[in-house]
N, C-alpha and C positions, 0 to 999 in steps of 0.2 A: 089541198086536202090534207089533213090530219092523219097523223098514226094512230091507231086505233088500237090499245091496248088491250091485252084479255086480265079478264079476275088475275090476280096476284094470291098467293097464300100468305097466311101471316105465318112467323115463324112456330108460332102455338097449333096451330093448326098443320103446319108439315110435322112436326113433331107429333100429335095424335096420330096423324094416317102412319108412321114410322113405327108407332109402339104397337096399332092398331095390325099393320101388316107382321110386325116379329112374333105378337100375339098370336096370330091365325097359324104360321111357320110351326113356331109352337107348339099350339095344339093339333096342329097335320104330324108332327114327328111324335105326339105321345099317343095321337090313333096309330099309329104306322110301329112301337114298338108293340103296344097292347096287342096289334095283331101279331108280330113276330111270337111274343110270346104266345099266344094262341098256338098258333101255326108249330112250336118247336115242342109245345105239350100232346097235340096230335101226333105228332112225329111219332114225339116217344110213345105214347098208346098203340099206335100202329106197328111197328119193332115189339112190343111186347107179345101183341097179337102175332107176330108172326107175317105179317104182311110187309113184307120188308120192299118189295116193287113201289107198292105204294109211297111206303115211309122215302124212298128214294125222289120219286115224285114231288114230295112237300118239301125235299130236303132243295129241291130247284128254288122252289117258289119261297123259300126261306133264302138262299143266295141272293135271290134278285133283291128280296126289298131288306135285304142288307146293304145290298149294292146302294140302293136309290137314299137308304137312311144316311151311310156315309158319303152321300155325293161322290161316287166314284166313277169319274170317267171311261168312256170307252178305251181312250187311249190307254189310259192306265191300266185297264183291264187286260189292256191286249201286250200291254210290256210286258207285266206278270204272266200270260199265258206263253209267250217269246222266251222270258227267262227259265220258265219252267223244261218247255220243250229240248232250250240246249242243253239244260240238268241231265236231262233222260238220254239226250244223246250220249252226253260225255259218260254217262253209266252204262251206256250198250256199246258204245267202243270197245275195241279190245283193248288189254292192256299188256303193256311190257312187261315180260316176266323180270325184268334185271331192276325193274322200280318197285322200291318199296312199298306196300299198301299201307296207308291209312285207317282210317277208322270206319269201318263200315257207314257205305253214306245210303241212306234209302230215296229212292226215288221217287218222285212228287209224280202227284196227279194229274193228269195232262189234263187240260182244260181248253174248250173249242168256245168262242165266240163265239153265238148265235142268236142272229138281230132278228 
């Protein structure tokens, strides 16, 4: 018995489905900013309005497909949220009086995972 080959691509043809699929990539990242834009215009109308809970709300759903526009991992996500946390600690410690202060450091926003 014979080996039984499947279709083969010609290299013209992997090359379309390549440009074809960057293509689509493409146009999924400039639906996905138009909406950001949307979404950070609502923001601001809702803050104007006064409905600041709200504008809170869309300020999530503007993080996330930030998140997802700049392919940002969880991991990553979670280092940044790591680094943050010890920020905050080492600003709630107490400090030596006999050590010189620095320059006022403000402390970041703590930030919780949640999948």
């Amino acid at each position: 018995m014979g080996f039984v080959k499947g279709p083969t691509r010609s290299p013209r043809f992997h090359l379309a489905v390549s440009v074809t699929e960057n293509t689509l990539v493409s146009h999924s990242e400039e639906k996905l900013r138009a909406i950001l834009a949307t979404l950070e215009e609502c923001k601001a109308a809702l803050v104007l309005g006064g409905d600041k809970d709200t504008a809170q709300l869309v300020s999530v759903a503007i993080l996330e497909l930030r998140i997802k526009i700049n392919r940002i991992e969880d991991s990553e996500l979670k280092a940044l949220c790591d680094a943050m946390l010890r920020g905050v600690e080492a600003i709630e410690q107490p400090r030596d009086p006999e050590l010189p202060e620095g320059p006022p450091v403000r402390p970041p926003v703590s930030l919780k995972l949640v999948k």
